[in-house]
C-alpha positions as CSV (number, residue, x, y, z in Angstrom):
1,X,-26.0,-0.1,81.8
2,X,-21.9,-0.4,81.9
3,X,-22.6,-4.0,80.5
4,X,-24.6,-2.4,77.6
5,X,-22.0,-0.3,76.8
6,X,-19.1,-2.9,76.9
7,X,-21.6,-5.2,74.6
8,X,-21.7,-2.6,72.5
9,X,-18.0,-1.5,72.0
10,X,-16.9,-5.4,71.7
11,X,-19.6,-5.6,68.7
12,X,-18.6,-2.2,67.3
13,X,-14.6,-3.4,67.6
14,X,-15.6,-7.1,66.0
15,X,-17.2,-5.0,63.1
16,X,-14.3,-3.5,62.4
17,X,-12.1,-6.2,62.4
18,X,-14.4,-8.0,60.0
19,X,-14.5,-4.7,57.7
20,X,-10.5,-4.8,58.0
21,X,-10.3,-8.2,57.3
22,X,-12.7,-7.9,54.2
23,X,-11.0,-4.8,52.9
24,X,-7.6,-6.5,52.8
25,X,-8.9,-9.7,50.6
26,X,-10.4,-7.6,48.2
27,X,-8.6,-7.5,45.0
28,X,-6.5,-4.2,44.3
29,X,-7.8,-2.3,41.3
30,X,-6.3,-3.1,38.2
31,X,-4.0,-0.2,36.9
32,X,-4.6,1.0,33.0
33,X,-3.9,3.7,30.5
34,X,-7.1,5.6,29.5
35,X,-7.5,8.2,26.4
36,X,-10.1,10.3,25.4
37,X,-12.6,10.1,22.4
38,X,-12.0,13.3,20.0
39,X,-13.6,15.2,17.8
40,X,-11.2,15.9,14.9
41,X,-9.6,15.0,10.9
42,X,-9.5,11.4,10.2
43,X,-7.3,10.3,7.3
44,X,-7.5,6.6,5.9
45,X,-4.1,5.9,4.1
46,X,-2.1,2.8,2.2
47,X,1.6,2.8,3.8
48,X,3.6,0.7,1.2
49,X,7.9,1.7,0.2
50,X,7.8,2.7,-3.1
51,X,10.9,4.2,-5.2
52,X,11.4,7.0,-8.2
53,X,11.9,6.3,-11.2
54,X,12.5,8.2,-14.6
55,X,9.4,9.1,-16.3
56,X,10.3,8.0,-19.5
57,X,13.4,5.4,-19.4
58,X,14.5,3.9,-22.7
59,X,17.0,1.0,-23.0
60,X,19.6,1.0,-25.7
61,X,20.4,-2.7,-26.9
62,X,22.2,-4.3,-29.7
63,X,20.3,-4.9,-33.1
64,X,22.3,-7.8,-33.6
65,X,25.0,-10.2,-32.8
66,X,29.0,-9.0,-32.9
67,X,31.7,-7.6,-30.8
68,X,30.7,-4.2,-28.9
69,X,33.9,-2.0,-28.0
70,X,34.3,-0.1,-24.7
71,X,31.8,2.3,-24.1
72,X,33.1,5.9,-23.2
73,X,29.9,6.6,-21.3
74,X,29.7,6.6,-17.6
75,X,26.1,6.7,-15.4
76,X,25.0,10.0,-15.2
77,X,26.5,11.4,-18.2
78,X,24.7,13.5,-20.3
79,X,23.5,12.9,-24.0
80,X,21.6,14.4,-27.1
81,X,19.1,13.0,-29.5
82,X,20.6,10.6,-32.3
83,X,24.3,10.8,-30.1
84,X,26.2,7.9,-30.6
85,X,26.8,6.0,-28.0
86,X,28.1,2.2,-28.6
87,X,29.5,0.8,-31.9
88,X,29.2,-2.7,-32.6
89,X,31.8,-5.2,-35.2
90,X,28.8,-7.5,-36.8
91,X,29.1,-10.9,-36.8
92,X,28.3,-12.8,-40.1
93,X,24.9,-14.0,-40.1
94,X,23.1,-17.0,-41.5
95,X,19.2,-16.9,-43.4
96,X,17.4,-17.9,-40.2
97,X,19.3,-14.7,-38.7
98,X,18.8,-12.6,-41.8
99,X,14.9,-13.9,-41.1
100,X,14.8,-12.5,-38.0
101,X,16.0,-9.4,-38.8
102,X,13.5,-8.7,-41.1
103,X,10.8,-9.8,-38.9
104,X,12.1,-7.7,-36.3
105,X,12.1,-4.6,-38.8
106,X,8.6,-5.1,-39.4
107,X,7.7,-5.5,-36.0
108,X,9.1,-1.8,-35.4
109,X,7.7,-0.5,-37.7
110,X,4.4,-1.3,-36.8
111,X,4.9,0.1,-33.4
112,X,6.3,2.8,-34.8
113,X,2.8,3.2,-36.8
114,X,1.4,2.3,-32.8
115,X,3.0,5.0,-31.2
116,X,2.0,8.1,-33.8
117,X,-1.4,6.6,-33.3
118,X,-1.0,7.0,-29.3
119,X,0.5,10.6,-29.7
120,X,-3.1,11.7,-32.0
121,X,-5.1,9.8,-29.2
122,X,-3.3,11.7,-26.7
123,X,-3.2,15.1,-28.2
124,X,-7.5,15.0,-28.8
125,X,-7.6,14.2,-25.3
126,X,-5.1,17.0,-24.2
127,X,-7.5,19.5,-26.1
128,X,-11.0,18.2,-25.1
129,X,-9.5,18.2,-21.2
130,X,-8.1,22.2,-22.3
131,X,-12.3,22.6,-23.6
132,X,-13.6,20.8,-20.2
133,X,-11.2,23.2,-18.4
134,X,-12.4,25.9,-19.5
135,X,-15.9,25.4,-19.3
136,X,-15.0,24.3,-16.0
137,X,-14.0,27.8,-15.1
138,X,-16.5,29.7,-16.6
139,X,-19.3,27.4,-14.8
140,X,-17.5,27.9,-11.0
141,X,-17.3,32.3,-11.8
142,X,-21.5,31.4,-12.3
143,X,-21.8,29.2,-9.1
144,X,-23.2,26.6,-11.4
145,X,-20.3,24.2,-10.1
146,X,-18.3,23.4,-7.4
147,X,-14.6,24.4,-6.8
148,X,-13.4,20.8,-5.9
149,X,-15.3,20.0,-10.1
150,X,-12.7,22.7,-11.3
151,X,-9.9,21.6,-9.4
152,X,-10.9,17.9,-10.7
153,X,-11.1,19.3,-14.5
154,X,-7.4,21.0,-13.8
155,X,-5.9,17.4,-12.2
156,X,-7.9,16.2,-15.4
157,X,-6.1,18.5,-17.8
158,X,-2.1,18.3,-16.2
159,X,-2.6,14.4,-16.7
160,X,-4.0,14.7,-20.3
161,X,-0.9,17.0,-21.0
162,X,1.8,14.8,-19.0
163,X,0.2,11.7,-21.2
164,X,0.7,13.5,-24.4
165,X,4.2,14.2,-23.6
166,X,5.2,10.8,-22.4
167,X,3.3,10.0,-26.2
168,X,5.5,11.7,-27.7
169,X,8.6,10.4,-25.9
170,X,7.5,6.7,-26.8
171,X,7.2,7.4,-30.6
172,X,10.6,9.5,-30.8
173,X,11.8,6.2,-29.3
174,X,9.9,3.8,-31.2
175,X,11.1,5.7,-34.3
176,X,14.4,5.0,-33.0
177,X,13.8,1.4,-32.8
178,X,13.0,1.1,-36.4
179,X,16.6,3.1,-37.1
180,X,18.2,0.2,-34.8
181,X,16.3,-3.1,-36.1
182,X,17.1,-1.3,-39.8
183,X,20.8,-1.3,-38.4
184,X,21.0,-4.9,-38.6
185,X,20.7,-5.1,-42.4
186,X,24.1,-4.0,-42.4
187,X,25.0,-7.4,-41.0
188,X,23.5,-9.1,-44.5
189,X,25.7,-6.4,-46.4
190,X,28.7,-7.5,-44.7
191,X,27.6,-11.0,-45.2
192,X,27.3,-11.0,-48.8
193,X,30.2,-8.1,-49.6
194,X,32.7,-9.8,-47.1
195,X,33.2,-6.3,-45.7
196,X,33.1,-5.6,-42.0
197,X,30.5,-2.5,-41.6
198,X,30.5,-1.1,-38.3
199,X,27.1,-0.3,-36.6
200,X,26.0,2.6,-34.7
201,X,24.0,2.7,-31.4
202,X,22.4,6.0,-31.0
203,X,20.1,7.7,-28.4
204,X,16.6,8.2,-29.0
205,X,16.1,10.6,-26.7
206,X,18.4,13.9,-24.9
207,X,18.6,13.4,-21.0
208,X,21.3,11.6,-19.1
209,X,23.1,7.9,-19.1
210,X,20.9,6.2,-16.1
211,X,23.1,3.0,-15.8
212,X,25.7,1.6,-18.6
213,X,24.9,-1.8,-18.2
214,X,28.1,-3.4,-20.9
215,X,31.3,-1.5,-20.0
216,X,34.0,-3.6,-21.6
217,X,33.9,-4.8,-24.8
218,X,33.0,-8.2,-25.5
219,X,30.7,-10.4,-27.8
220,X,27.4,-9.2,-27.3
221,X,24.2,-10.9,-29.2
222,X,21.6,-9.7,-30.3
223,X,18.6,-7.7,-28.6
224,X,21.5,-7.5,-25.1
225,X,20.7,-4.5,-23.3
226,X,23.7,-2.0,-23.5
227,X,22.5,1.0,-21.2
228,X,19.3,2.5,-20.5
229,X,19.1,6.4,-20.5
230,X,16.3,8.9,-19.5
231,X,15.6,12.7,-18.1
232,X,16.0,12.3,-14.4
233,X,14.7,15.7,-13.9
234,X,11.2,14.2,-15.1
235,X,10.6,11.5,-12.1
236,X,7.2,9.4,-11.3
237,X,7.0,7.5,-8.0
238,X,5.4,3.9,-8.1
239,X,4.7,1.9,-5.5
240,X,3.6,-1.8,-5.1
241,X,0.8,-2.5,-3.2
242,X,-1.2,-5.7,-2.6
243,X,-4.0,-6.1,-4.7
244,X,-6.2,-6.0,-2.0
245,X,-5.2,-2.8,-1.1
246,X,-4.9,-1.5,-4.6
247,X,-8.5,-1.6,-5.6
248,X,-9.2,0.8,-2.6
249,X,-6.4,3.9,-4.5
250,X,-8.3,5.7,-6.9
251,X,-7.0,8.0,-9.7
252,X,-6.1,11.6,-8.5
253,X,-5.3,10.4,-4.9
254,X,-3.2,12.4,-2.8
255,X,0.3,10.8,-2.1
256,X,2.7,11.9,0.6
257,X,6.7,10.7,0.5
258,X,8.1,10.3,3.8
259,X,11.5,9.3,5.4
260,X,13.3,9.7,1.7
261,X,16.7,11.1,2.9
262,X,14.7,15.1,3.6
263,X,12.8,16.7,6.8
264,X,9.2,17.6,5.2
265,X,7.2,14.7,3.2
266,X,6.7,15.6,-0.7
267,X,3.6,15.7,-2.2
268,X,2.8,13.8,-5.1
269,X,-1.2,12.6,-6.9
270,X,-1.7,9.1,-8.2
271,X,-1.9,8.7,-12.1
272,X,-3.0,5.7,-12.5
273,X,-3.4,1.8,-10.9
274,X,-1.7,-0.7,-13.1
275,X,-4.5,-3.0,-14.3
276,X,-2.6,-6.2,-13.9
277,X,-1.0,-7.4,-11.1
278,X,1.9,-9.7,-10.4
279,X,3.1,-12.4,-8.1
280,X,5.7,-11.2,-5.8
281,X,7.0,-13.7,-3.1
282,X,7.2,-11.8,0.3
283,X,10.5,-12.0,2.6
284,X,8.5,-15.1,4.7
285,X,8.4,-17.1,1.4
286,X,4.4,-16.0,0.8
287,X,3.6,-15.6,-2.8
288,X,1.2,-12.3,-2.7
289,X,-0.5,-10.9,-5.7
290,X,0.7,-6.9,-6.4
291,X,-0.3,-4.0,-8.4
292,X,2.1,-0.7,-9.3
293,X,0.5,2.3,-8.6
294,X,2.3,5.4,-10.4
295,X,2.1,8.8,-9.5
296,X,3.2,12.5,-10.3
297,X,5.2,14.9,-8.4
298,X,3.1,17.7,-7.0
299,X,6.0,19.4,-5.2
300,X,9.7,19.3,-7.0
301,X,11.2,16.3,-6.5
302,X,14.9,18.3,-4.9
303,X,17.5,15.6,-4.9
304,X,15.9,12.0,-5.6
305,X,17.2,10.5,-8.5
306,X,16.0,7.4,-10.4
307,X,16.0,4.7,-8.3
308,X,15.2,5.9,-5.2
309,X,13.9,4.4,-1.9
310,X,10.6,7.0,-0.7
311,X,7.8,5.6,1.9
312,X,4.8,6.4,0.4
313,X,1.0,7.1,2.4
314,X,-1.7,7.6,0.1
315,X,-5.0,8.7,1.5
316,X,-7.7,6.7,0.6
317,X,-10.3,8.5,2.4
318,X,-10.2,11.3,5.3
319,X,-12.5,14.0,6.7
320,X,-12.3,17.4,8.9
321,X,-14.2,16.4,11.7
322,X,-15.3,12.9,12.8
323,X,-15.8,11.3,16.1
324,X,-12.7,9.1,16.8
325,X,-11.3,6.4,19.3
326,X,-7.8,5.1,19.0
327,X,-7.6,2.1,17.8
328,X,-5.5,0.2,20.6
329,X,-9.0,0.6,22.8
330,X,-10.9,-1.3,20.2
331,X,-11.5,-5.0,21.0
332,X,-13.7,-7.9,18.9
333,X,-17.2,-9.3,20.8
334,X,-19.5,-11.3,19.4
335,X,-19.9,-9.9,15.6
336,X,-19.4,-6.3,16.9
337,X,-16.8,-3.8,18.0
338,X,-16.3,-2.8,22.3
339,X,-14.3,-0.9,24.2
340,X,-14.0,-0.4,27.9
341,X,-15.1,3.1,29.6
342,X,-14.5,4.1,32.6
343,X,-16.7,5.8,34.9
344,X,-16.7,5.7,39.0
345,X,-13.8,4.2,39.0
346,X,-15.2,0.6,37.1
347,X,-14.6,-0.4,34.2
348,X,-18.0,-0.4,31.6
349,X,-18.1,-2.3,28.4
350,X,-19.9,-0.4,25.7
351,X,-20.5,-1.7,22.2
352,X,-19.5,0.7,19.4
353,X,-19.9,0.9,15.9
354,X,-17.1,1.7,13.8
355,X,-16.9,3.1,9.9
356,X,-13.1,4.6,8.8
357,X,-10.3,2.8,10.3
358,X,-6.4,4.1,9.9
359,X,-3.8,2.3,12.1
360,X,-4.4,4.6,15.0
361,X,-7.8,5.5,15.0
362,X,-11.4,4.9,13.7
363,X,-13.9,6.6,13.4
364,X,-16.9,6.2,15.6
365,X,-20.5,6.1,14.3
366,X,-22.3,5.2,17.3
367,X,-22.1,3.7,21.1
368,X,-20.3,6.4,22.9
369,X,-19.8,10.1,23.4
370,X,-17.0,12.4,22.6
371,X,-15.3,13.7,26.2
372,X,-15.7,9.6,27.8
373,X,-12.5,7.7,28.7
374,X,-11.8,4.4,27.3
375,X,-8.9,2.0,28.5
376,X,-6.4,1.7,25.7
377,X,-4.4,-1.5,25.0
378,X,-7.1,-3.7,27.3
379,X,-5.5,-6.9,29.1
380,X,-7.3,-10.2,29.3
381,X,-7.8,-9.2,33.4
382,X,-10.2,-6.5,32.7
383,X,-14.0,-7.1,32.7
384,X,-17.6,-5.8,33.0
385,X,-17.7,-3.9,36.1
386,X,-14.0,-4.5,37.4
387,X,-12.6,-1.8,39.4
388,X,-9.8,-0.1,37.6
389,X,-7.1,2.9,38.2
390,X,-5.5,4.8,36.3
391,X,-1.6,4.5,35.8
């Protein structure tokens, strides 16, 4: 019987040792970060740098060739309609000149005759969106429409009226033009009279100098740009985005201005996407194809100026409540989505399906339940079934 028993505590004793030995060798588990999947908004945005600009800049340039003397003017000066701001010493022209400036008199003219056009277009439009709007209100008071179809037919009516302004601003200028191209007929009197007549540069519109581009006089010829002025009080934002990413902004889009020199983002609404795009070669030498997309101040614009550097986020898509993931869990298998969830202490891999994606989160249509806790940021060591910890 005391044989039994020492048999039986040397087995019990080797079994230990064994289970010792085979605890020790078995790998450590692997230590990760875990998050929860939330219930909660979702927004889908385009993050591009953007800068304002005058809504309605105009450049003043010479009609013709001669000698421009100093300009007075400095950049942010202010100036009136017709004010004269350059004066230029023609020089004597020959008929290919005097050619041109006819031609370029007639070309002025006609968009002259272009813009009063533009300003009627705008103006019917203007008054059918005033009509819409107020139908628009009477229809929501009757529950017959929704409020978001009124707030669409106001959005519809403040762009109308912005459009019909910036109509006018282009014809007051194009009428302008004619005045300037006409200026260069003075030229051919000087030619044929021997007399110098001087010629007047005027502004077509009241606001403020933007930038005085010719300072000093000199020899200028013509069609050289000699400043450009505008109302820096009425500012548009656009930003350039990749055309890829531009067919996805639609008009009316809510914009939000970040990190441009103040502590809360401004709130601006897109106007409209630029229907051609350009070729823009990125800082690693890639050419990329771009779009301008312009948009309106919502809030006041406080101290930006023309010019300006913003960081723009335009929301493409969002929602109140959504099942979400962040995005750093997300990983490619097969043709599908997967993450890793952790449950017992092992790590499970659970195919998901995803719709709306921002840069920190998507939104999950299927494969898991809010409350579980998936492995963010997964490592190459983690598979089906390994035994993880959390950090």
């Amino acid at each position: 019987m005391k044989k039994k028993l020492t048999r039986i505590v040397y087995y019990l004793v080797a079994l230990s040792v064994v289970a010792l030995i085979v605890v020790a060798f078995l790998p450590s588990p692997i230590k990760v970060e875990t998050a929860r999947i939330t219930t909660g908004p979702l927004q889908v945005t385009v993050d591009e740098e953007g800068e304002a600009r005058a809504h309605d800049r105009f450049v003043v340039a010479s009609p013709i060739a001669g000698r421009l003397t100093r300009v007075e003017l400095h950049d942010g000066d202010p100036v009136s309609l017709n004010q004269v701001v350059a004066i230029i010493n023609p020089l004597p022209i020959d008929q290919r000149e005097r050619a041109e400036i006819t031609a370029r008199v007639q070309s002025a003219e006609a968009l002259k005759q272009s813009a009063d056009e533009t300003v009627e277009h705008a103006r019917a439009d203007h008054e059918q969106a005033k009509r819409d709007l107020r139908r628009a209100e009477d229809l929501v008071e009757g529950g017959v429409i929704s409020r978001q179809s009124l707030e669409q037919a106001r959005n519809a009516e403040t762009i109308s009226k912005n459009e019909l302004e910036a109509a006018r601003f282009k014809a007051q200028a194009a009428a302008s033009d004619v005045n300037v191209a006409k200026a260069g007929f003075l030229a051919v009197e000087s030619g044929q009279s021997g007399a110098s007549r001087l010629v007047t540069l005027r502004t077509p519109v009241r606001g403020r100098v933007l930038r005085v581009i010719e300072k000093s006089e000199r020899v200028v010829t013509s069609g050289a740009p000699i400043m450009s002025v505008g109302d820096p009080r009425k500012l548009e934002v656009v930003v350039d985005l990749l055309s890829t990413d531009a067919v996805k902004v639609k008009q009316g889009a809510a914009m939000l201005l970040k990190n441009w020199g103040g502590e809360a983002a401004i709130r601006a609404r897109v106007r409209t996407v630029e229907p051609s795009a350009f070729t823009k070669v990125s800082a690693l030498g890639i050419e990329e194809q771009r779009a301008n997309v312009v948009a309106d101040f919502v809030d006041p614009p406080g101290p930006l100026g023309d010019g300006y550097r913003v960081e723009a986020r335009i929301i493409i898509w969002e929602a109140e409540s959504v099942l979400k993931v962040p995005s750093s869990a997300l990983f490619r298998h097969g043709d599908g989505w997967s993450v890793f969830v952790v449950e017992n202490g092992k790590a499970i891999r659970r195919e998901v399906e995803i719709g709306h994606r921002s840069q920190f989160e998507a939104e999950v249509l299927s494969g898991i339940d809010a409350g579980a806790a998936v492995i963010v940021h997964p490592t190459n060591q983690i598979a089906d079934g390994a035994r993880v910890e959390n950090r």
